[in-house]
C-alpha positions in Angstrom: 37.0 22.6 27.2 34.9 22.2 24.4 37.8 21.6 22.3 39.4 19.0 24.2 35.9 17.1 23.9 35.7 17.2 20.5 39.4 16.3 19.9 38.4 12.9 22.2 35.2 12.3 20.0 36.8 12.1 17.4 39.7 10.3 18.3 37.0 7.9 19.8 35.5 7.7 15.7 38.9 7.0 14.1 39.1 4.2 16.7 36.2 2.6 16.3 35.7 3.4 12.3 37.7 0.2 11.4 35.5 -2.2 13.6 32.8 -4.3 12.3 29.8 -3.5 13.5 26.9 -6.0 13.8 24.1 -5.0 10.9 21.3 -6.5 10.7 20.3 -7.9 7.0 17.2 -6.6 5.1 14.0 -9.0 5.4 13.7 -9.9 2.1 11.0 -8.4 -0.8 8.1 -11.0 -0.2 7.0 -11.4 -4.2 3.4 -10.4 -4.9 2.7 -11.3 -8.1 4.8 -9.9 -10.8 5.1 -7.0 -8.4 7.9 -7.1 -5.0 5.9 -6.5 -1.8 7.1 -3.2 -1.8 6.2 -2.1 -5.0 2.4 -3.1 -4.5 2.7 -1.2 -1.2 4.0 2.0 -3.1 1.4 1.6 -5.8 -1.7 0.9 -3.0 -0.4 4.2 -1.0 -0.1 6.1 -4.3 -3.4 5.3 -5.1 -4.9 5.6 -1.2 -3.1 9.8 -1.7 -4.9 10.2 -5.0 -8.4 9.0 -3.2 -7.5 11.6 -0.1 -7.0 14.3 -3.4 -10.3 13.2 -4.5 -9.0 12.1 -8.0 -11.0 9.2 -8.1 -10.5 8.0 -11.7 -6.9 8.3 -11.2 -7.1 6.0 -8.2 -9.3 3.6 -9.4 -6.9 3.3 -12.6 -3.9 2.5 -9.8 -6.3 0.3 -7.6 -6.9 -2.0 -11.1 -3.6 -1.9 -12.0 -2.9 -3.5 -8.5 -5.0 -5.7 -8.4 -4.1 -7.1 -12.3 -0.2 -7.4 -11.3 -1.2 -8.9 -7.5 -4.1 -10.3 -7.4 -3.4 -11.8 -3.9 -2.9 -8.7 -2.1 -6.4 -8.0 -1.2 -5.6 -4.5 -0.3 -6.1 -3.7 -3.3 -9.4 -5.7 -4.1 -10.9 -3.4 -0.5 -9.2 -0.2 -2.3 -10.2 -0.7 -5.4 -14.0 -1.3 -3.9 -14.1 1.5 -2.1 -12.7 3.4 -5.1 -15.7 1.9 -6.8 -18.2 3.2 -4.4 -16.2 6.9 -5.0 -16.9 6.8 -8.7 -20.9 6.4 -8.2 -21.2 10.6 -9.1 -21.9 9.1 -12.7 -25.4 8.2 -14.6 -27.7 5.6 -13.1 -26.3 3.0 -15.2 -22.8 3.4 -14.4 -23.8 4.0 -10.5 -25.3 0.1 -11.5 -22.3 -1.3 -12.9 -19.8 0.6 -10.5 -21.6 -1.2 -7.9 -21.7 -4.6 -9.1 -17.9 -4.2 -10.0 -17.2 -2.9 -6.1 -19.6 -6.3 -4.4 -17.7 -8.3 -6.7 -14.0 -6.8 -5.4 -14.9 -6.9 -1.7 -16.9 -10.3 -1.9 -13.5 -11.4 -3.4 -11.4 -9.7 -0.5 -13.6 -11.0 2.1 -12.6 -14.5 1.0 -8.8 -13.7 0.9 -9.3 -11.7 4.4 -12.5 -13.7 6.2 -11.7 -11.9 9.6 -10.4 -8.4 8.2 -14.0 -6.2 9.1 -13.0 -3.6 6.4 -14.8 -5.6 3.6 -18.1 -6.3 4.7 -18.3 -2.9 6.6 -17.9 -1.3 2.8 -21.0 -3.2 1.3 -23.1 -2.4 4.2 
């Protein structure tokens, strides 16, 4: 029994292997700068895995390179922010200057994103 069934699945393939099937076409990369969409995804969740890792440097490095090469995604402005906020373990006057750096990056993605609450919820 379990032969004959197999013997009519794949007859069934070889019937239908030369037929075109409907496919449905890619959307398009949306261009983000001199990055693709995708690839300032890939770089923003690269960065996101290094902050879960606690390798804050390394992720803030990613989270400036994102927002150099698409300055429009303001993912990366929030991300990089946040990153910012990370990094204050340092002296006084880098906590300072961390800080003015991160209120300047999510004043900036506030304007990009007026209704996103993520921004304003990190300066608080």
């Amino acid at each position: 029994m379990k032969r004959g069934v197999l013997i009519i699945l794949a007859a069934v393939s070889m019937l239908t292997c030369g037929e075109d099937t409907p496919t449905t076409t890619p959307e398009p990369a949306r261009s983000v700068g001199p990055l693709t969409w995708n690839e300032a995804v890939s770089l923003n969740n690269r960065a996101v895995a290094l902050m879960d890792q606690q390798e804050i440097p390394k992720a803030t490095r990613l989270f400036e390179e994102l927002t150099e090469r698409a300055p429009e995604a303001p993912e990366g402005w929030v991300n990089l922010g946040i990153a910012l906020l990370n990094s204050q373990k340092n002296a006084a006057a880098e906590k300072e200057q961390a800080f003015a750096r991160c209120q300047a990056c999510l004043e900036r993605a506030m304007t990009m994103i007026p209704n996103d609450a993520h921004p304003p919820y990190s300066l608080e």
